[in-house]
C-alpha positions in Angstrom: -16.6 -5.7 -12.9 -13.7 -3.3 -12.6 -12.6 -4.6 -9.6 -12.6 -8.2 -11.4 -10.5 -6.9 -14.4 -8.1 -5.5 -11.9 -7.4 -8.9 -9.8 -6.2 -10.1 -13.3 -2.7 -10.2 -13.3 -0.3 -10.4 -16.1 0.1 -14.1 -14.5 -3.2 -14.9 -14.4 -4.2 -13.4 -18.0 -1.1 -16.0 -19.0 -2.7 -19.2 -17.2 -6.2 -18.3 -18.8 -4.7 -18.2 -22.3 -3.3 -21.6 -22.0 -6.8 -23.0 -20.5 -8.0 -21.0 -24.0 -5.5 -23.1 -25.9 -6.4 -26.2 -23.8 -10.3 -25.9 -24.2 -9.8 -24.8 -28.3 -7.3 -28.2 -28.4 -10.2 -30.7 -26.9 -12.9 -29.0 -28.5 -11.1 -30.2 -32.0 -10.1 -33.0 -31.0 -13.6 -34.3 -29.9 -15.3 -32.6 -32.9 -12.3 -35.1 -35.0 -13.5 -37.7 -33.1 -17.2 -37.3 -33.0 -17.1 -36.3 -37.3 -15.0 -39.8 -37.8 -17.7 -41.5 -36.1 -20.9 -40.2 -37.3 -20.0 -37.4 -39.6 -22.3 -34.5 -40.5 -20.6 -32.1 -37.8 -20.5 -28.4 -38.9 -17.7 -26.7 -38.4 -19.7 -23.9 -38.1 -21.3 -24.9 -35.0 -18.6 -26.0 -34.1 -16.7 -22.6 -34.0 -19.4 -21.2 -32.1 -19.7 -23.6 -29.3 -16.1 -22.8 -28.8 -16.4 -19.6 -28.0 -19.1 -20.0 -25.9 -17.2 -22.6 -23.7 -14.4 -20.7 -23.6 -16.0 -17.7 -22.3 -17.9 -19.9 -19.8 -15.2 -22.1 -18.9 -12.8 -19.4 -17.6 -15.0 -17.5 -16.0 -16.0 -20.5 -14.1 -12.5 -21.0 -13.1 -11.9 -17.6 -12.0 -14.8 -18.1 -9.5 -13.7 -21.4 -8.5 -9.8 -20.1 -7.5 -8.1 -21.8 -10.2 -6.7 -18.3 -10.5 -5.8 -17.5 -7.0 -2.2 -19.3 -6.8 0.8 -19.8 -8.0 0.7 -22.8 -10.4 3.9 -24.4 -9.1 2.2 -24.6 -6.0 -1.2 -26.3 -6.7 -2.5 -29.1 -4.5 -5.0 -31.6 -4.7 -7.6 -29.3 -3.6 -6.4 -26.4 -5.7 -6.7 -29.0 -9.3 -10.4 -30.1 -7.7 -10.9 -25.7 -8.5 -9.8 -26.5 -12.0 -12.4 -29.6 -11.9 -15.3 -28.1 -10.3 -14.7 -24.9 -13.0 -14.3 -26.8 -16.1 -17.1 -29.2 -15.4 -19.3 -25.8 -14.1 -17.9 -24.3 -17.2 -19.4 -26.7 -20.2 -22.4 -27.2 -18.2 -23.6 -23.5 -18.4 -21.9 -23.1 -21.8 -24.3 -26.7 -22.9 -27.4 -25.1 -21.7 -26.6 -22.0 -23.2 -26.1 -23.8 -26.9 -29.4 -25.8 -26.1 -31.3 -22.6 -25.9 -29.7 -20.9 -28.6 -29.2 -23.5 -31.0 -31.2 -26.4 -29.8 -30.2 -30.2 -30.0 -26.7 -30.4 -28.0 -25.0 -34.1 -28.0 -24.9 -35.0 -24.6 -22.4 -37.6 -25.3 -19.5 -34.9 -26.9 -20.1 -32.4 -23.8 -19.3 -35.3 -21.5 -16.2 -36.1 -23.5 -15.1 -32.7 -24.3 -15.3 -31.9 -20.7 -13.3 -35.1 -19.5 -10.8 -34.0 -22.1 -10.2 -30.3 -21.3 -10.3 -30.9 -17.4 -7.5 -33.8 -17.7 -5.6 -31.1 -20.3 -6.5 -28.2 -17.6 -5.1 -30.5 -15.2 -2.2 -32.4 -16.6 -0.4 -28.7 -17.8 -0.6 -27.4 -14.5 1.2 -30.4 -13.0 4.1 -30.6 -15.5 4.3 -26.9 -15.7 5.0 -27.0 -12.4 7.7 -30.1 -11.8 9.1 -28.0 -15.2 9.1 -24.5 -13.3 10.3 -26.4 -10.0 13.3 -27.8 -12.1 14.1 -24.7 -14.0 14.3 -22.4 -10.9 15.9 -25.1 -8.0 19.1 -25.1 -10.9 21.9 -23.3 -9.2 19.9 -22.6 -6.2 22.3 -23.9 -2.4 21.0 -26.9 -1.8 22.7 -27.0 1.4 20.6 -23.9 2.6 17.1 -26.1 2.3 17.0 -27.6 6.0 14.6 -30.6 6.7 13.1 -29.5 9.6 11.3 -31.1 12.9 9.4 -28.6 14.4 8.3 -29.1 18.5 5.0 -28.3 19.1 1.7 -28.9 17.1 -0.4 -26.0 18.0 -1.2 -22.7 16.8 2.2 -21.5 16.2 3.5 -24.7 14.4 0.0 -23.8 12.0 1.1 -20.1 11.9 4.7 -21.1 10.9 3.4 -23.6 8.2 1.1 -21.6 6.9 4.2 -18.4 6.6 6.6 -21.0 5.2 3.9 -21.7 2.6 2.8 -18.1 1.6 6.3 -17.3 1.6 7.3 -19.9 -1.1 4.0 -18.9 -2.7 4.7 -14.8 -2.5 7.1 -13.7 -5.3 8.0 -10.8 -3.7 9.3 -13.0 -0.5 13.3 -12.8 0.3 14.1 -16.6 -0.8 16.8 -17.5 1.9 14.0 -17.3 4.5 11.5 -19.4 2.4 13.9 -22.0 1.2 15.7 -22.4 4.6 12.7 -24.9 5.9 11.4 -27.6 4.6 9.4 -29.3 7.8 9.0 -32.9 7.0 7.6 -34.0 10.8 5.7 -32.5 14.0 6.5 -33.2 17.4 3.7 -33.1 19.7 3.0 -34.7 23.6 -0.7 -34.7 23.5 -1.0 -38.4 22.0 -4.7 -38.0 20.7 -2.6 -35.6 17.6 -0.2 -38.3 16.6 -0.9 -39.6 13.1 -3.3 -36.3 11.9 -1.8 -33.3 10.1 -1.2 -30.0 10.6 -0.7 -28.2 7.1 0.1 -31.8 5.2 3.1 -32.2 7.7 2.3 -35.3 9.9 2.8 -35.5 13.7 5.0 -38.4 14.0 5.7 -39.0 17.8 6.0 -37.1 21.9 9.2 -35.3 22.9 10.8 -38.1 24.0 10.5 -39.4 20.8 12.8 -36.6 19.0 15.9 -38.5 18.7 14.2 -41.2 17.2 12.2 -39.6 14.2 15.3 -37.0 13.6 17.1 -40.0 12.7 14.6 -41.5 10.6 13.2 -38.5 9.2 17.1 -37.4 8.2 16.2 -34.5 10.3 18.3 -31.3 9.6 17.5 -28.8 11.9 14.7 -28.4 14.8 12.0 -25.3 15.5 10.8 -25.4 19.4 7.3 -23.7 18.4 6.0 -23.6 22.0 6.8 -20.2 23.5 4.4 -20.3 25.9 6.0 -23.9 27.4 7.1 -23.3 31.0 10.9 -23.0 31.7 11.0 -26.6 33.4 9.5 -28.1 30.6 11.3 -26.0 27.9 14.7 -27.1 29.6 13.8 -30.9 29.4 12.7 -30.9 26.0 15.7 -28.0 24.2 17.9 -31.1 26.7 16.6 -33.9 24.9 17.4 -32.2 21.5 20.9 -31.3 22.2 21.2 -35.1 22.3 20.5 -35.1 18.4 23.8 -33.2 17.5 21.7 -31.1 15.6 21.4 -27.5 15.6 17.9 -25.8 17.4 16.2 -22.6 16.4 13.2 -21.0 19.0 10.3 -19.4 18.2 10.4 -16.6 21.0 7.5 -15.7 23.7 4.9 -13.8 21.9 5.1 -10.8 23.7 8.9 -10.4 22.0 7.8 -11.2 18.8 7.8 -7.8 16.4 5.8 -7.0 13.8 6.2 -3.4 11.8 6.4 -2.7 8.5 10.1 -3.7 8.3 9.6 -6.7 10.2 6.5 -8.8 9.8 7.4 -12.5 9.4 7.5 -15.1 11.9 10.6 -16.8 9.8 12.9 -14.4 10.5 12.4 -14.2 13.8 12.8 -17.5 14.9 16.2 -17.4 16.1 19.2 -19.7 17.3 18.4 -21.2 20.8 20.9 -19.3 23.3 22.1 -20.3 26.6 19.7 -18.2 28.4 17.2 -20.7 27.4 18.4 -23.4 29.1 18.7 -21.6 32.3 15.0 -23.3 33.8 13.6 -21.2 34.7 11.2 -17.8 34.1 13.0 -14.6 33.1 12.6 -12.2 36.3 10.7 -9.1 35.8 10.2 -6.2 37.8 8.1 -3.4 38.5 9.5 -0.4 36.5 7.7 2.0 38.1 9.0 1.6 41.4 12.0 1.6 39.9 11.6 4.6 37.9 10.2 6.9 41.0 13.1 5.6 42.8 16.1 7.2 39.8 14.1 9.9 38.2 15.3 12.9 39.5 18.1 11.8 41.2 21.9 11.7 40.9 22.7 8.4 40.6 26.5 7.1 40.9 28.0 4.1 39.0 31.7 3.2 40.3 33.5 0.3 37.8 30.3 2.0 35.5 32.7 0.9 32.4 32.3 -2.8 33.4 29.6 -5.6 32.1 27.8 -5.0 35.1 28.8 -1.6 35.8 27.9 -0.1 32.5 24.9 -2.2 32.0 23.5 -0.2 35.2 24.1 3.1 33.6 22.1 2.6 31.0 19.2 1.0 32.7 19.6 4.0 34.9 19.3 6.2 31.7 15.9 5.0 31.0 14.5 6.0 34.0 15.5 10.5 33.6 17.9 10.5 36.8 19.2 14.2 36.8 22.7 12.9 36.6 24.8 10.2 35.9 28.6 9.7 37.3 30.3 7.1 36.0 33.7 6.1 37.5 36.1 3.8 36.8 39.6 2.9 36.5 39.5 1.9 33.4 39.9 4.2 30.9 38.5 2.1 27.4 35.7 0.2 28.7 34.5 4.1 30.6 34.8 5.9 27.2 33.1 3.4 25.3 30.1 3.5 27.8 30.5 7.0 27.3 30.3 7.0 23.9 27.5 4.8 23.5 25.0 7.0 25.8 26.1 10.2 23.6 25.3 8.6 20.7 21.8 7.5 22.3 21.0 10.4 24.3 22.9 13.5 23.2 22.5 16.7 25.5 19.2 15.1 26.8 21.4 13.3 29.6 23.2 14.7 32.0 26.6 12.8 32.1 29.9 13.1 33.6 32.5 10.1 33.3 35.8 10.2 35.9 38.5 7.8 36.2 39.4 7.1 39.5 40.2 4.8 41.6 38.1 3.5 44.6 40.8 2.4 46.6 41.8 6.3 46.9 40.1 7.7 49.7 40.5 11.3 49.1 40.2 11.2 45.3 36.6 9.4 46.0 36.1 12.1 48.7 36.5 14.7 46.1 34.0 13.5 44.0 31.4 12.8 46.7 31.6 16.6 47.1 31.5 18.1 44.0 28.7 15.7 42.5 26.6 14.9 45.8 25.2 11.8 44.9 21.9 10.7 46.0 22.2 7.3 45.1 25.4 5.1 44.4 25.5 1.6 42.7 28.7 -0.1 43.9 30.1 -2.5 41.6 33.9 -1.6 41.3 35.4 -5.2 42.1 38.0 -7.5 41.3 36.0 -10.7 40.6 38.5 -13.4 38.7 39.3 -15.7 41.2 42.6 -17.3 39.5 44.1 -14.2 39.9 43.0 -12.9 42.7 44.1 -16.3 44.7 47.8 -15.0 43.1 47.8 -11.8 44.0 45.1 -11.9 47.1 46.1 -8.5 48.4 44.9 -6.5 45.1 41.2 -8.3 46.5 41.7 -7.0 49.1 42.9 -3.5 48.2 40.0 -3.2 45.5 37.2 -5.0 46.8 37.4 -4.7 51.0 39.1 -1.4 50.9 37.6 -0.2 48.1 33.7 -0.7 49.6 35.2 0.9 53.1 35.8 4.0 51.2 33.3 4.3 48.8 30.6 2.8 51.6 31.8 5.3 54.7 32.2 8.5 52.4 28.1 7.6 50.9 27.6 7.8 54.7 29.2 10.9 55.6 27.6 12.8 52.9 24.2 11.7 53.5 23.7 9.6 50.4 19.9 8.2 50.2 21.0 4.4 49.2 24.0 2.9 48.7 23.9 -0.3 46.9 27.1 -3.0 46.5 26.5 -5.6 44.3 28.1 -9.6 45.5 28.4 -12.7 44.3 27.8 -16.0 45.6 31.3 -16.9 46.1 30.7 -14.7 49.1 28.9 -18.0 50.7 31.5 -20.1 52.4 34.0 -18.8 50.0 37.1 -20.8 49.4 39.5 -17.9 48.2 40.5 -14.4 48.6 38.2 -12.9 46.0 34.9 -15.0 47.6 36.4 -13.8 51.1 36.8 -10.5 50.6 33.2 -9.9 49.5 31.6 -12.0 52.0 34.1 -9.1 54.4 32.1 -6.7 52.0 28.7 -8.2 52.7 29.7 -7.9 56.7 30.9 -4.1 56.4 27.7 -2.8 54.3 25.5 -5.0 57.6 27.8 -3.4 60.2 27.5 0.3 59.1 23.5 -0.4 58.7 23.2 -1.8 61.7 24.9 1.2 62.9 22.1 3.3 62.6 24.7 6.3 62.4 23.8 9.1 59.0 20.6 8.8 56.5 22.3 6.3 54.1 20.4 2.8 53.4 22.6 0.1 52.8 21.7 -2.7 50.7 23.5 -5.8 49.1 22.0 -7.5 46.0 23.9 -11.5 45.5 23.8 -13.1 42.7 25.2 -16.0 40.8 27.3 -15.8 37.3 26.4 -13.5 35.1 25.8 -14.5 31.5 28.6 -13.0 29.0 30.2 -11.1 31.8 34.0 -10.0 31.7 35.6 -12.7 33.2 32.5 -15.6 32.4 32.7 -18.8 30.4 31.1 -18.4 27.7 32.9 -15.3 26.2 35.9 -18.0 26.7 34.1 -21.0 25.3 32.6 -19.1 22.3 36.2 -17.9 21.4 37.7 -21.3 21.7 35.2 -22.7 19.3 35.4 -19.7 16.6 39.1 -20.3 16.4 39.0 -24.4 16.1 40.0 -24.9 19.3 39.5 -27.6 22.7 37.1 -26.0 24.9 38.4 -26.3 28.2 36.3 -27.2 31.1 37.7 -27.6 34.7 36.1 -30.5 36.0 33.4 -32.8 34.8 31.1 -32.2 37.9 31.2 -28.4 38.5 27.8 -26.6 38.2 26.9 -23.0 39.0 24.1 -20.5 38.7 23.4 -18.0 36.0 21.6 -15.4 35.2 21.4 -12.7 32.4 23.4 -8.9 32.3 20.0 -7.8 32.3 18.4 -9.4 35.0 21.1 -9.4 37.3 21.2 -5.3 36.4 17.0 -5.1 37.4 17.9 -7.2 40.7 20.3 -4.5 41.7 17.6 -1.4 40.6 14.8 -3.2 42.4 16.9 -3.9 45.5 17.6 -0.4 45.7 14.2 0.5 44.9 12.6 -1.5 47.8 15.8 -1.8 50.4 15.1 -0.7 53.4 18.5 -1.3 54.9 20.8 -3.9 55.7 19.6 -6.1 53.9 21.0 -9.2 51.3 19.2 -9.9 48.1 18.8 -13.0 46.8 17.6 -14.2 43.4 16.1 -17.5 43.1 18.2 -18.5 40.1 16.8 -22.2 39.4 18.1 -24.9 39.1 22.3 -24.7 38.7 23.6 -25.6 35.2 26.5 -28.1 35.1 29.0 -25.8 32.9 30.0 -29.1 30.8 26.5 -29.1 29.3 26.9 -25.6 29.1 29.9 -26.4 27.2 28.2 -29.1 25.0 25.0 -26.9 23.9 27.4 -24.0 22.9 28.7 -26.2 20.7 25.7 -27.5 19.4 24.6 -24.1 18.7 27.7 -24.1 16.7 26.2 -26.7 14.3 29.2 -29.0 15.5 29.0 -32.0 17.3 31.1 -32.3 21.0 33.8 -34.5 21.4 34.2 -35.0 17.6 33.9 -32.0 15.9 35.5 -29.7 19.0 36.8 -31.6 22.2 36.4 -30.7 25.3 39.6 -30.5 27.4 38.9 -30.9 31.4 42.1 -29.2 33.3 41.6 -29.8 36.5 40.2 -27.2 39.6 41.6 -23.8 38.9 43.2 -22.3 42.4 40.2 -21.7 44.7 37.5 -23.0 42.7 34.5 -24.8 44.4 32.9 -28.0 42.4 29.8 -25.9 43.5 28.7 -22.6 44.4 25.9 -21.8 46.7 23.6 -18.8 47.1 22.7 -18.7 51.3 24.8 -19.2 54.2 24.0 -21.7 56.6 22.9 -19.1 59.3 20.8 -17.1 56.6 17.1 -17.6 56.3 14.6 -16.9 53.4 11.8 -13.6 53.7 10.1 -13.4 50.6 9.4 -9.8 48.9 6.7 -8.2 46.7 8.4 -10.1 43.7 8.5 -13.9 44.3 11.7 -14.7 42.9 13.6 -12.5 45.1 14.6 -13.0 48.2 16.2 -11.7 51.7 18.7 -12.9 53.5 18.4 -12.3 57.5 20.8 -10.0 58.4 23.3 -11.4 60.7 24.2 -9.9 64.1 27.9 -8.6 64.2 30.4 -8.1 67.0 30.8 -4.2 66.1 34.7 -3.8 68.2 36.1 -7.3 67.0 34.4 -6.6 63.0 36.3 -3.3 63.1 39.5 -4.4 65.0 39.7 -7.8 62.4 39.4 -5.3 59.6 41.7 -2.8 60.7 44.1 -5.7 60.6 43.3 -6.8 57.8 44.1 -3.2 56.1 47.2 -2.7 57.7 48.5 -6.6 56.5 46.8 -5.4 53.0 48.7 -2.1 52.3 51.8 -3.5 53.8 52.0 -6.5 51.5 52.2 -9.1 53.7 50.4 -12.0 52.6 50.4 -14.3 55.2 49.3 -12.0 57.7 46.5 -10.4 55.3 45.2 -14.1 54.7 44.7 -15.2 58.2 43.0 -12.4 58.8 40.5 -12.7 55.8 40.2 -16.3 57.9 39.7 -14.5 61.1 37.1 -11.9 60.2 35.3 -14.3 57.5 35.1 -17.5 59.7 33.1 -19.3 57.0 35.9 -19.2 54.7 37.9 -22.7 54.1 40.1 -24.4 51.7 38.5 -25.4 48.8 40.6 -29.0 49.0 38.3 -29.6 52.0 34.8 -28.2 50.7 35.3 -30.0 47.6 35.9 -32.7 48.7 32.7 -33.0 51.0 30.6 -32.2 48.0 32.1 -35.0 45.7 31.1 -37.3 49.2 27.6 -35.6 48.8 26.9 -36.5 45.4 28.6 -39.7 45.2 25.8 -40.7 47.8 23.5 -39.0 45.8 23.9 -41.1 42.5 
């Protein structure tokens, strides 16, 4: 009973007085009625069959729910509680005046309940179009979204039922609650079209979305199938980028969180990000060979300030390595990597930070002595290939030069790995910066194939990297935010992507399972065609392309390929432990011409001379053309193709 007194709430105790007032209002009214017609009522009686309806009548509706919700939420099934109670209600409270006081008039219980259930009834719907009215005064319209959500299974009914609890909770946050209103489901299993999933219908398949967004006047769309595979996902998030409206995801369930600060569904369905549209899985790895390969160790991280670089170190910090160099040549981006570990690790890491160039042999000799690495992670580069096809020698400087030093010096003092991260520009490059890593690929292959020290030399390739220094779509994002064209190079250019953090895990695996020599490979999908990449961006702007921000195409940049490829002819595929990543087959070098062609290309290098220093990229990288000629074979290609 205690419990019962309890669960009523200054809310409820309210609702029950005016079902009191209701109840007292049609009992007079019927005993009016009733005296006019035949006369001889008592008011007596009268008094006392009021209060025994009333006590019957609201305990009745306590037990049937009528209780249980907010009023300006009721349903058709929550005023059949207020039904079933009333009429339960006068029916005990009739048999109770039968035994007490004998002779009860049928006839006025029947009417008195008809009209104290329609009162009951009737005041909870206008208090609640009334309560509705009063509170949605003043409140952003433009905030409540009508919403087509993808998917009508168990997380579209998990979503519903939030977005309903949260409207119902008072103690919800009411920009998350009034931010949806779903008005249509969106399902491909046909046998669900027409039924109802929480009162919202299910209107039509996926490649109905366009349609029903329209007719719906669809706001915004939830894609509420995480566990939808990346090939499917892709087709569908494509197809809704064709309504110009913006998407939000639900994400996989393993990433959803739930905590005491953070237990609602709502908030974490998020914007849809490029990374989604990438088709295919995320690449995972197996952490602890990775973490029996760094803990312990001194681990080395030249250009450790970069995206790449400094997203290494603090994988690498995860894992307990005894101590962590960091070097690069750039002082702001090294000190705010810096920074960011002290703040996260305090004395509990071992770090050291040096700026330095790798281009100078003795400097990086130096260190190589004082810190003895056992492992070092080479991504120091020059990677922009506009400006490296203006001022080729600085590629060559930094990149082949660089990797000779940094590569030769691991070897001489008997580091355990050494691992130099590429690109696939590398692969039949068409300018300096492609060439002079595919020269880097070739030295890291010659000295393995050398056989000479301890050192393992590995090379992890891999496409464009996701946010990167130097990517698109720091560039795009930027041109949108300030109102501007976003500027795309050519209409047909594609290219591979991939994630900061799963371009980071390729390199830790490779080194983790490299036994020398060899190439890395990450099956990256299918390639993305960067002017859709350009188009969804905006989209996830809430703008529409080529109206509300055009897109500008400027023509091939100097050295820039229509497409970029991830294996060289000559290169076959040998699978690993992890099926997405692949090996390259190492390719069989002529040791005295390799080092006589890059000798050659040093000297032209360090003495400026262009000319020279670019035929000789050509002679010791005999895959690299002009990208006037490879272009134009793969225009002929797809031409064909369509």
């Amino acid at each position: 009973m205690k419990k019962m007194i309890q669960k009523f709430s200054v809310r409820k105790v309210i609702l029950a007085l005016a079902d009191a007032f209701i109840i007292t209002v049609a009992m007079f009214m019927t005993f009016f009625i009733f005296d006019m017609i035949h006369g001889g009522y008592s008011y007596r009686r009268m008094f006392s069959a009021l209060f025994v309806s009333l006590i019957c009548c609201i305990f009745s509706l306590f037990l049937m729910g009528a209780y249980s919700k907010l009023w300006r939420y009721f349903k058709r099934k929550d005023y059949l509680s207020c039904v079933y109670g009333t009429v339960l209600g006068f029916a005990v409270s009739g048999i109770l005046m039968q035994v007490l006081k004998g002779n009860v008039n049928i006839m006025f219980l029947v009417v008195l309940t008809v009209i104290s259930t329609f009162g009951i009834c009737l005041f909870r719907f206008m208090f609640r179009d009334a309560f509705i009215t009063l509170t949605e005064t003043g409140r952003n319209e433009a905030n409540i979204k009508r919403t087509m959500i993808i998917g009508g299974g168990q997380m579209c009914s998990m979503i519903l039922t939030e977005i309903e609890n949260a409207k119902n909770s008072p103690y919800t946050d009411d920009k998350v609650s009034s931010f949806f209103d779903p008005v249509c489901i969106i399902d491909d299993d046909r046998s669900k079209i027409g039924t109802k999933v929480n009162g919202v219908e299910v209107v039509g398949d996926t490649n109905e979305i366009k349609k029903f967004a329209e007719q719906k006047k669809v706001e915004q769309i939830i894609f509420a199938i995480p566990s939808c595979v990346e090939d499917e996902r892709k087709r569908i998030l494509d197809i809704c980028s064709e309504t110009n409206l913006p998407v939000k995801i639900v994400p996989f369930i393993g990433n959803l969180i739930f905590d005491e600060s953070n237990n609602s569904f709502l908030k974490q369905i998020r914007d849809i990000r490029i990374e989604d549209l990438l088709g295919r899985d995320p690449v995972t790895f197996d952490n602890k060979d990775i973490s029996s390969f760094i803990s312990g160790k001194v681990c080395m991280v030249t250009g450790g300030g970069g995206s790449i670089g400094s997203e290494l170190v603090r994988q690498i910090a995860k894992y307990s390595p005894k101590h962590i160099i960091i070097v690069d040549i750039y002082e702001n981006n090294a000190y705010e990597i810096q920074q960011e570990l002290i703040m996260e690790y305090g004395d509990d890491l071992h770090l050291t930070t040096l700026i330095a160039s790798v281009r100078d042999y003795y400097r990086m000799n130096s260190i190589f002595e004082e810190f003895k690495p056992d492992i070092v992670f080479h991504a120091a580069a020059h990677k922009h290939v506009p400006l490296m096809e203006a001022s080729p020698m600085e590629a060559i400087k930094n990149n082949v030069i660089g990797t000779f030093n940094t590569a030769t010096l691991a070897q001489f003092h008997n580091v355990e790995k050494f691992v130099m991260i590429s690109t696939d520009k590398a692969v039949n490059p068409t300018n300096a910066m492609g060439a002079s890593k595919r020269c880097c690929e070739m030295l890291i292959q010659y000295l393995s194939q050398q056989n000479e020290g301890v050192t393992e030399f590995v090379t992890t390739r891999f496409g464009n990297v996701l946010g990167s220094n130097g990517s698109v779509i720091p560039l795009f994002r930027k041109q949108i935010e300030q109102g501007k064209p976003v500027t795309v190079t050519h209409p047909d250019i594609i290219r591979y992507f991939m994630t900061i953090p799963e371009a980071v895990s390729l390199v830790m695996e490779a080194a983790a399972i490299a036994q020398g020599g060899e190439i890395f490979v990450l099956d990256m999908g299918q390639p993305v065609r960067i002017v859709r990449l350009a188009e969804n961006l905006i989209r996830m702007y809430g703008k529409v392309p080529y109206k509300d921000v055009e897109i500008k195409f400027t023509g091939l940049r100097p050295g820039e390929k229509i497409k970029e490829e991830l294996l060289m002819d000559e290169e076959g595929l040998k699978t690993t432990s992890n099926k997405l990543i692949f090996i390259g087959k190492q390719i069989e070098l002529e040791p005295e011409k390799f080092i006589r062609d890059l000798c050659t290309l040093r000297d032209a290098a360090l003495t400026n001379d262009v000319e020279k220093a670019i035929n000789a990229l050509h002679d010791i990288v005999p895959t690299y053309i002009t990208p006037e000629a490879f272009n134009k074979d793969i225009l002929k290609e797809s031409k064909k193709a369509s």
